[in-house]
N, C-alpha and C positions, 0 to 999 in steps of 0.2 A: 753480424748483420750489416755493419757499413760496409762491409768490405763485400757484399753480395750487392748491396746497391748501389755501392761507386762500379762496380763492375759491369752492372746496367746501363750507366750512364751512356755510355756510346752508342747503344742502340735506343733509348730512351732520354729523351732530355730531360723529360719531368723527377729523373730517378736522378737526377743532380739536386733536385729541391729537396727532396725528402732526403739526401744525406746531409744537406746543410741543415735541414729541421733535427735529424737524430744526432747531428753533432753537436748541435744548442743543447740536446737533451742531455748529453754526457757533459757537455762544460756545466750543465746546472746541476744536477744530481752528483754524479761521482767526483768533479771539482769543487762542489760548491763557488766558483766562482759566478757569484750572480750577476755583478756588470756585466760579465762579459756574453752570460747566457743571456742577457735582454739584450744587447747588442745583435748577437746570432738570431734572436726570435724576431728582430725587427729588421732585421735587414730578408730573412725569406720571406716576411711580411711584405715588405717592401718590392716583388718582384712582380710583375703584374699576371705572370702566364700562368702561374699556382692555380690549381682547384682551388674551390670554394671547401671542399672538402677538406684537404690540407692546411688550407686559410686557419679554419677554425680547428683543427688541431690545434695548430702553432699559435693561437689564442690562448688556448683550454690550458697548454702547458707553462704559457707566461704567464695566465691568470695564477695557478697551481704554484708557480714560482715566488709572486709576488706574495700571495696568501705564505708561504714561507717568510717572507722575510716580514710579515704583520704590517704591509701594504695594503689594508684592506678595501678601499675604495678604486686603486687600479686595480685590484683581484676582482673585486665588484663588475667594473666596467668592462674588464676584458671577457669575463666569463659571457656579460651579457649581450657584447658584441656574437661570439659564437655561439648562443644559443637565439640571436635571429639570423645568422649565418644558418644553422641547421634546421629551425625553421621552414624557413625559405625551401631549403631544399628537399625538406620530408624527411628525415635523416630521424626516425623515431627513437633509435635506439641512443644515437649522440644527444638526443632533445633532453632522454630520460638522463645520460652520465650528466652532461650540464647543468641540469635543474637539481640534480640530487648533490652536485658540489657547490652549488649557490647554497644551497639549504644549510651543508655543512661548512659552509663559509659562514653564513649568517648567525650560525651556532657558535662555531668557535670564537669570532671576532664578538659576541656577546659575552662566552665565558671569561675572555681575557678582557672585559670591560671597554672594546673599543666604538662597542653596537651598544646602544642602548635595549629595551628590553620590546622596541616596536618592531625590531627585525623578526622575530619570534612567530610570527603571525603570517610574515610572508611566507617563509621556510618551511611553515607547515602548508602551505598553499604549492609551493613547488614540490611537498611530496606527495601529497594528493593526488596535483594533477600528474605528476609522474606514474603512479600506481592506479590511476585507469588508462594510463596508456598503454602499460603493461599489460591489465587486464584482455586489450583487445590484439594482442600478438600472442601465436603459438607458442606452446610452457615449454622452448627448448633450455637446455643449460646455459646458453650465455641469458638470459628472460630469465631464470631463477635466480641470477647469479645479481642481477640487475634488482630483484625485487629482494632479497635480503639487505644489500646496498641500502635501498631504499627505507626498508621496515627498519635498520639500526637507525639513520637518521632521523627518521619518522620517532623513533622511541627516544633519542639523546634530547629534542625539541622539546618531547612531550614531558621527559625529566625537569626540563629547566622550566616547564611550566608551572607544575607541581602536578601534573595529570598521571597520577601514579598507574591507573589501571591502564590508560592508554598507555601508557610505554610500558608495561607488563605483558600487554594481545601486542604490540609490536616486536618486541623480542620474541615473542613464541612463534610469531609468522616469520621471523626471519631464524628460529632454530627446526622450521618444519623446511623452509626453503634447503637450508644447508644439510639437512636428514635427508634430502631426496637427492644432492648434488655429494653425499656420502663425503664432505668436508666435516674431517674432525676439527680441523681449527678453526672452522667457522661456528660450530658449536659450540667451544670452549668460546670464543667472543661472547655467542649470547646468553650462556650459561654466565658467563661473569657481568651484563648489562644485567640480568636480571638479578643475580645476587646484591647487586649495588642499588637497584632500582629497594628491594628488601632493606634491603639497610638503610638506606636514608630516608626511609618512614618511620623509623623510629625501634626499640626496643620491643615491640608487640611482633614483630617482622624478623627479626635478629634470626631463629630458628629457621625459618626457609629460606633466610639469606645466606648462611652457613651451607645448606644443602645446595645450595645452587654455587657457591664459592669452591667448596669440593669437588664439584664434576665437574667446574672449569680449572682446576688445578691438576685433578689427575692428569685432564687432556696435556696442559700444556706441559707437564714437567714428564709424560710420556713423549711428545713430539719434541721436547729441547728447545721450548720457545721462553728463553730466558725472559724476555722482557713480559711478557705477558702475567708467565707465573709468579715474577717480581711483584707487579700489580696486584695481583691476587692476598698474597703473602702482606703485603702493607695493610689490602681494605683488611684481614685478619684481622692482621697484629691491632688495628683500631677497633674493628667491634668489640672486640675481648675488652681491650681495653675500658671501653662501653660498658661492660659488664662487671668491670672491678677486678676481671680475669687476667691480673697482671705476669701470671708465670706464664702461660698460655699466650698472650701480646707479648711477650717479650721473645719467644722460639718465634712468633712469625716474622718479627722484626729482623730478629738474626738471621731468619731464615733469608727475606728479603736482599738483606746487607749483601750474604753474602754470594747471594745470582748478579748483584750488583759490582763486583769485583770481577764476574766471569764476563760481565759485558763492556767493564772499563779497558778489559787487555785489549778488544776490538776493537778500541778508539784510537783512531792515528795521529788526530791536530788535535791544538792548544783549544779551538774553537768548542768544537766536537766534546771534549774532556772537561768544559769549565760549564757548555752548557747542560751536560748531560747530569755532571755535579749539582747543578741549581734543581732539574726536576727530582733527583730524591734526596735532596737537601730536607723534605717534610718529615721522609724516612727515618733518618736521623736524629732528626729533634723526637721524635715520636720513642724512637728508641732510646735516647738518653732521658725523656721524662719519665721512660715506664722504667729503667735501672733505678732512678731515683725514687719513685715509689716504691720498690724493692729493696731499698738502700744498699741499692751494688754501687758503691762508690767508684771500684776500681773502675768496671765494666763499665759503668757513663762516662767516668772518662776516655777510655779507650775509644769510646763509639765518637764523645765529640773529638778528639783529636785526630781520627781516622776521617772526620767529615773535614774539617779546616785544612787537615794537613793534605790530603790526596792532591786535588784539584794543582798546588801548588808546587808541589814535587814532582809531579809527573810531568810538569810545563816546566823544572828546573832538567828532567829526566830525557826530556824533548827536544832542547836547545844543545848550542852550539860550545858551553862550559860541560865541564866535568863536574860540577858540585852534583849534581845528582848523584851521582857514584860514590862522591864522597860522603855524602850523609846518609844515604841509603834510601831503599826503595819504600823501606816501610814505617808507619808510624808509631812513634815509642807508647809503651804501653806505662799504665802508671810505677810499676817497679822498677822500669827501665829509668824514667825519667827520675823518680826518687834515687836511686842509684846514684845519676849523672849528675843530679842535683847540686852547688855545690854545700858545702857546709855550715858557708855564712846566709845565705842565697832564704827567700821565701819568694813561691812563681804563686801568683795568681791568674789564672787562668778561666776568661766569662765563656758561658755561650746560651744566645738569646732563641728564642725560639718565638716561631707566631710572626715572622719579620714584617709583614705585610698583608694588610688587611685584604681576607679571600673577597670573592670577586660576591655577590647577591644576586639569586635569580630570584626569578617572577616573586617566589612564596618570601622573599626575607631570609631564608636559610644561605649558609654557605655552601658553595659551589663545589667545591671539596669536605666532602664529611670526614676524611682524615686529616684535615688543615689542624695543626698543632695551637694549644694555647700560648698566649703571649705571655711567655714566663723569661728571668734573667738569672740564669744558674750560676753560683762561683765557687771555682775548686780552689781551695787553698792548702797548697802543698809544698812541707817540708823533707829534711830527710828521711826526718823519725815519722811525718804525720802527713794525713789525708784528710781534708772536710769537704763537703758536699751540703750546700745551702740554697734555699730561695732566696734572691736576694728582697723579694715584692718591690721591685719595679718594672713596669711595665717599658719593653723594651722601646717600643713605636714612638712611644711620649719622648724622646730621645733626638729623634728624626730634627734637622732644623726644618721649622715650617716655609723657608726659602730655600726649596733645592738648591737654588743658583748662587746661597751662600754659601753651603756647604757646612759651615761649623756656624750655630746660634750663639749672638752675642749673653742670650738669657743663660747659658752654662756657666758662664763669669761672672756670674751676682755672685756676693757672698750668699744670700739666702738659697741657691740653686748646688752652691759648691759646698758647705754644710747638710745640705740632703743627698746628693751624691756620694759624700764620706761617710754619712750613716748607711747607707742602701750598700756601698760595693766595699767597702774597705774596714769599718770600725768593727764589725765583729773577729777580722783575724788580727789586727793592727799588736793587740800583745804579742802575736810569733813573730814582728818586728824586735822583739828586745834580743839585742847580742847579735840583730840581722847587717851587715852591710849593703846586702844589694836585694833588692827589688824588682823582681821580673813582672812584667804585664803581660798579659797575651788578653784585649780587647778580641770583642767580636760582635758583628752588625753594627747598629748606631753607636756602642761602646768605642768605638772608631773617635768619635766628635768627643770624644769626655776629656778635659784637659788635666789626667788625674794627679801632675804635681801640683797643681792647683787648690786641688781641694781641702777644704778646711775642715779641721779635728776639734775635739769639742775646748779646746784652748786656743779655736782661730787662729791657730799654726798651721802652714801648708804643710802638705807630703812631705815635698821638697825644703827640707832644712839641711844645717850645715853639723849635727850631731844626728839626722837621720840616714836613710838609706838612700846607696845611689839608685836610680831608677831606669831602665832599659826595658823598650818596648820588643816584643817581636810577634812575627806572623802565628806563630805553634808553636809550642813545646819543642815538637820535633825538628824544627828549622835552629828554634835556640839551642837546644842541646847535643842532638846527634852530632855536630861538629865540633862539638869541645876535646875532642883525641884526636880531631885534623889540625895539622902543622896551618899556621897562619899561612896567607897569600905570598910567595916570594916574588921576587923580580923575575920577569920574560930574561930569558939569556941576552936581547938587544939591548937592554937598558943603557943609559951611559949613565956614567957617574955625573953628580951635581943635578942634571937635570930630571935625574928618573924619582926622587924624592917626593915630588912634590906638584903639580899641574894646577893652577890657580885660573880660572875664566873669570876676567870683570868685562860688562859692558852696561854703559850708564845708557843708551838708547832706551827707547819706546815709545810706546802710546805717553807715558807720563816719564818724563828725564829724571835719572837718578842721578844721586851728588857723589856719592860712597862708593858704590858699587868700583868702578874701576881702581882706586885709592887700598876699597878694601883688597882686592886681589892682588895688588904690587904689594901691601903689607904682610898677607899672610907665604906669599911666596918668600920675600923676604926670610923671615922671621923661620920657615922650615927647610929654606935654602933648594929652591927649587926654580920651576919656570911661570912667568906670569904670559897668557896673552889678554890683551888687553886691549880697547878699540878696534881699531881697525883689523888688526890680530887675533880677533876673536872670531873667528871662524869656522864653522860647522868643519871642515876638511880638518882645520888645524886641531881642533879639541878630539876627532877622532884618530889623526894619527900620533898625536901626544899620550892622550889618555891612554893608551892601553903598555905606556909606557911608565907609569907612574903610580905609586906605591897609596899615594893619595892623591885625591880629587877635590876642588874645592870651587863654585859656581857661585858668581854673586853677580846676580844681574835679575832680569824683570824674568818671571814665571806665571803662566795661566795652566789652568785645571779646565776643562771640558767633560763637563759630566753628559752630555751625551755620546760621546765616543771616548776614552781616556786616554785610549792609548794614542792619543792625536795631542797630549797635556804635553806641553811646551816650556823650554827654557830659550830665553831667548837673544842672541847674537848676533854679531857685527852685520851689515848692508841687511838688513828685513831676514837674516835667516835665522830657524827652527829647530835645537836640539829636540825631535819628539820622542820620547818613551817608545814610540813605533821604532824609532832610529835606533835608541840601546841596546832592543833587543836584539836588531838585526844584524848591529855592526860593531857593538862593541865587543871585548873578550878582555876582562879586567884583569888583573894582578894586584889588588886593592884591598888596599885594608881598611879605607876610608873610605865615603863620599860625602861629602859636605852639602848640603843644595839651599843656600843661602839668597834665597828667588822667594818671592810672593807663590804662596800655595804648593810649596812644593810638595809637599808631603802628603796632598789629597788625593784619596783613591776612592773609587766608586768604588760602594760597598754592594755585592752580589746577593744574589738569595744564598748560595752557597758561600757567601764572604770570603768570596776572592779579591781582591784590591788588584786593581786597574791600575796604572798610573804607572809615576817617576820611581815609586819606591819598588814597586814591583822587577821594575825593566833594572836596575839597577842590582837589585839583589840577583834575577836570572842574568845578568852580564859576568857575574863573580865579584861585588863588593860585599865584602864580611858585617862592614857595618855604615852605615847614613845615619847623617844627620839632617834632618828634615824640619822644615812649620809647617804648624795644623794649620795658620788661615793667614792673610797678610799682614805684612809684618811693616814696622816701621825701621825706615833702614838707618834712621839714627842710632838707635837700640840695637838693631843687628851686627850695624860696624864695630859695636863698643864691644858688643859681648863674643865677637868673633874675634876679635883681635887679643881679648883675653883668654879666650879657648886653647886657643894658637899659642898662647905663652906658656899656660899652664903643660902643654904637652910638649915642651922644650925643656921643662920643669920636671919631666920624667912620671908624670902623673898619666894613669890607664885614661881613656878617653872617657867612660863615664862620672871618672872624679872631677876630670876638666869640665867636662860641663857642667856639670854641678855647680863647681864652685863659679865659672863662669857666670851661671845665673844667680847666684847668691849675688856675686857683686854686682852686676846688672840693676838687682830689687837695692843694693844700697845705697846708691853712689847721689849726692844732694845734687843740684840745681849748679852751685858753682864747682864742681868736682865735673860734671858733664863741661860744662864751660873755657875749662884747663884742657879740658881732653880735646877738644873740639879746636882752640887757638894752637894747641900742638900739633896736629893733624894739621893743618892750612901753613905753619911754619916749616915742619918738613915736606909740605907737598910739592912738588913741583906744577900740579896741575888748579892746584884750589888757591882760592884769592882771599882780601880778607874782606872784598863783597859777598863771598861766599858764605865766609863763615859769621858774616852780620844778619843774612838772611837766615841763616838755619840756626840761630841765638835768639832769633826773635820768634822763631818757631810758625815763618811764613812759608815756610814748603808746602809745598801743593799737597793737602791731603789725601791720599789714594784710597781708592774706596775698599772697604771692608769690614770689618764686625765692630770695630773702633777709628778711630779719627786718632792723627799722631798728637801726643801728649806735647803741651804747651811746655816745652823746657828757657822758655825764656823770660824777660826783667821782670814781669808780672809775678813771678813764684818767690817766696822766700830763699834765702843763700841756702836753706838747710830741709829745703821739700826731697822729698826720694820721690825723683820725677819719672823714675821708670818702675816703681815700686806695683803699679797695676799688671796684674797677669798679662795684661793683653801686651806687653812687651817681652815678659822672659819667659813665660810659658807655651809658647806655640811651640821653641825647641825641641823636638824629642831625639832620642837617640834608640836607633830601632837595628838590633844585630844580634850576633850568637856569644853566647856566653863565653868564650874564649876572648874578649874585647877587653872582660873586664879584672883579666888576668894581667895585660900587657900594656906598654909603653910604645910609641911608636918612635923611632929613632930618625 
């Protein structure tokens, strides 16, 4: 089609507008590129010779665009720009699309809670007036096709009212519409409006809402319209479910799942793939509750690690590494993983359901009648053994009530980290004896839980020094399917000396660090590598290093950005931005390390499908096998001490989960004047630190940086013999999150 209207152009000047208008169309739809397509819609906006008719096209399509991106008040405005544009001009049939997309504007910006529940009133007033204005044009087919339109809106409004019988005559008017316009798929639409309208009246209904859920399914799984009969197959799997009819909810679920695998191969971007994961992320939960009321142990697991693990793989499947290839396409099932398991090894593995409280219309009911309950499931699995439990806690309660903190300081009470050890850990805690290592696999708010922290019914943490070592990861499948891949070797350019080892320090920022640059000429040292440092630390330089270097190690200032992540920063020499946007796009590791010894590094916005956004993310799809990360900011007194002993221990030939361990062990030990020695050594060898430095940071006057704690007074105030970093909120942010082949090896 453009190429029939740029070909007009020469005899037509106005066919120049309308290619620039269907070229905005293809940058927004088939690019998704929305800057650029408001760009495009504003500048043939911008032309003054346009129809008014064109005008508000190229309104209606940015308004449409915006409503995409949950813009709802420029969707609002633009729309209502072009419906007094057609107005004005008589334009009955454009008057009827635009009122009937205000309506389903108004509707969906309510369901996703961005409208309150007054928009409701309007919406049904724009389908009204829509539908006598139909009344008074001739019943041709684009007029039927218009007033179906309208009757599904008319009925989704009258849903969220609680006006059950009104959106029951409006589905029917809009399934006689599409009986006369001989649209099968428009009748499986309204056969499935109505089967849901059935259903969410309650259990007296359940029987007609079945027979209306069946004639929308034959249709669409006769027409091949995946996504529909997906939907279909979920409201199932939940009425049954409703009904106690858990073998029956369980074939829709699977049913469901697996029309969901045939629409994932369609997806081309990471975008596309994470958000399409998030909307039958419910599917899933819904699926592994009803396994569990079945007691398919195996099968719930399989279903949650198929939900965590997808999303994640197929963005490693995407990129510009080869790990996807090496770990494979698909997710370990539980005999695979018992298999690969290893034999010291016990993996705990959460997954929460209910993540987010559904949205409420008019009546107090949920908005979604298959929204799952808030339950927090845990697999505990050995080689010999499988369990499947409730944990009864409720996952939401988890959430920090300060999004913009990220991790709540209340998880660090002893009282909070004693009920977290009973709820997630103390019933499997005996398959600890004879265990060495400790696998986690957190998911949703389980994300924020600091579980070497937690305390056992002896006030002893996880993490002890006769306990197991502890390693977090994304899935099962991310931990294990790699353990028969050869670790990371060196790129063929490597040189000798410097390829070891890549250390970033820069003390800049918003608030000056003292360590930071000290630490990274230390730990270079110490692994016999390269430091850059100050002015050397450079966005160019850290990119063409790194991917020369066996390990990576970053100590310098780091922000999290929970409304975009992938925009979370580490931060370097003249005002520049290592961003997680950057690793993805530019690094390609050879790495068996990453270190990221930075405030926040290790926070990742947690998805409805619990995908993790962030540094640890971009980091793992660049090709690093294992990071070490903080869950929240960290005081860099305590960071240099316990990074500098990390660093030793792994020169000491110890795997890097025993290093850190014992790392943090001695971190929790070390008194008041043992900090004090370490600290007068550190300003004797330094070149760059004085001993006004190290007066100020004895007296414990460093600027406190804001976060879930305030840095610990290590100065003349304390006893010679206080364990001044003994509070979690110093050695436990640490985690170490990689594949189990880490915790076989030494790093040389």
């Amino acid at each position: 089609m453009l190429q029939q209207v740029q070909a007009l152009s020469s005899q037509n000047p106005h066919a120049d507008y309308w290619y620039a208008y269907f070229s905005a169309i293809l940058t927004d739809i088939r690019d998704s590129d929305w800057a650029e397509a408001e760009r495009q819609y504003h500048t043939v906006l911008a032309i003054p010779q346009i129809s008014q008719f064109l005008r508000g096209q190229t309104l209606l399509s940015l308004g449409i665009s915006y409503w995409r991106q949950g813009r709802w008040r420029e969707a609002e405005d633009t729309h209502r720009e072009a419906l007094r544009i057609y107005t004005e001009t008589r334009e009955v049939l454009e008057q009827v699309k635009t009122q009937n997309n205000l309506a389903a504007l108004y509707w969906s910006g309510f369901s996703q809670g961005d409208f309150d529940a007054r928009v409701l009133p309007k919406a049904e007033i724009f389908c009204t007036t829509s539908l006598k204005a139909l009344d008074n044009l001739a019943q041709t087919p684009d007029v039927l096709s218009l007033y179906a339109m309208v009757w599904n809106t008319l009925g989704m409004v009258s849903m969220s009212l609680g006006h059950w019988e009104r959106a029951i005559e409006c589905y029917k008017q809009m399934l006689s519409c599409h009986d006369q316009l001989d649209s099968a798929y428009g009748m499986g639409i309204a056969y499935a409006n109505l089967g849901e309208t059935y259903h969410r009246q309650g259990s007296a209904h359940f029987d007609e809402a079945l027979r209306q859920y069946d004639k929308a399914l034959a249709i669409f799984e006769n027409g091949n319209h995946y996504t529909e009969a997906l939907d279909i197959r979920a409201n199932l799997g939940a009425l049954y479910a409703s009904r106690t009819q858990f073998t029956q909810s369980l074939e829709n679920y699977a049913a469901a799942i697996q029309l969901s695998e045939k629409l994932r191969l369609g997806l081309t971007s990471e975008v596309a793939r994470a958000g399409y994961f998030s909307t039958i992320n419910d599917i899933f939960a819904n699926a592994v509750l009803t396994c569990h009321q079945l007691g398919l142990t195996d099968q719930a697991f399989n279903y949650a690690e198929q939900a965590r693990s997808r999303a994640f793989l197929d963005l490693l499947e995407a990129g510009p590494v080869d790990l996807a290839r090496d770990i494979g396409a698909l997710p370990m099932t539980l005999a695979q993983v018992q298999k690969a398991l290893p034999e010291n090894a016990l993996l705990l593995e959460y997954f929460t359901t209910g993540l987010l409280e559904a949205r409420q219309d008019a009546g107090g009911e949920p908005m979604r009648h298959r929204f799952p309950p808030s339950r927090t499931l845990v697999f505990a699995i050995t080689r010999d053994e499988a369990h499947l439990v409730d944990a009864d806690i409720a996952p939401n309660d988890l959430y920090p009530q300060d999004p913009e903190a990220m991790v709540s300081r209340d998880l660090l009470t002893p009282f909070m980290r004693r009920i977290l050890f009973t709820k997630l850990v103390a019933r499997f805690y005996h398959l600890l004896e004879q265990k060495a290592l400790l696998y986690l696999v957190p998911h949703g708010p389980l994300h924020y839980v600091p579980f070497q922290a937690l305390l056992g019914p002896d006030d002893s943490t996880l993490l002890t020094a006769d306990g197991p070592q502890i390693v977090y990861a994304p899935s099962a499948t991310v931990l294990l399917r790699s353990a028969n891949q050869p670790q990371p070797t060196a790129a063929p350019h490597m040189e000798a000396g410097n390829a070891s080892c890549l250390a970033v320090g820069h003390n800049g920022g918003d608030v000056q660090l003292t360590f930071a640059e000290e630490e990274a000429r230390g730990v270079a040292a110490l692994m016999h590598g390269r430091a850059l440092v100050g002015d050397a630390a450079t966005k160019a330089n850290v990119l063409a290093y790194a991917q020369r270097a066996h390990m990576l190690h970053f100590s310098c200032h780091g922000t999290f950005e929970p409304a975009s992540p992938l925009d979370s920063a580490l931060h370097l020499a003249n005002g520049e931005m290592l961003t997680a946007r950057d690793v993805l796009a530019q690094l390609k590791l050879h790495c068996r390390l990453v270190t990221l010894s930075a405030c926040e590094s290790g926070l990742n916005r947690v998805q409805r499908g619990d995908e993790l956004f962030g540094m640890v993310r971009a980091f793992m799809f660049a090709g690093a096998a294992a990071l070490i990360v903080t869950q929240w900011r960290v005081d860099e007194r305590s960071t240099h001490i316990l990074m500098e002993r990390f660093y030793q221990n792994l020169q000491q030939k110890m795997s890097i989960p025993q290093a850190l361990q014992e790392a943090q062990l001695y971190l929790r030990s070390l008194t008041r004047a043992q900090v004090e020695d370490i600290f007068r050594r550190l300003v004797l060898e330094s070149k760059k630190l004085d001993a006004a430095t190290l007066n100020v940071v004895l007296k414990g006057h460093v600027s406190p940086q804001e976060g879930i704690a305030t840095q610990a007074d290590s100065g003349a105030n304390s006893p010679d013999q206080e364990r001044v970093f003994d509070d979690p909120y110093h050695w436990a942010p640490f985690v170490l999150i990689g594949s189990c082949q880490i915790t076989e090896s030494t790093i040389d």
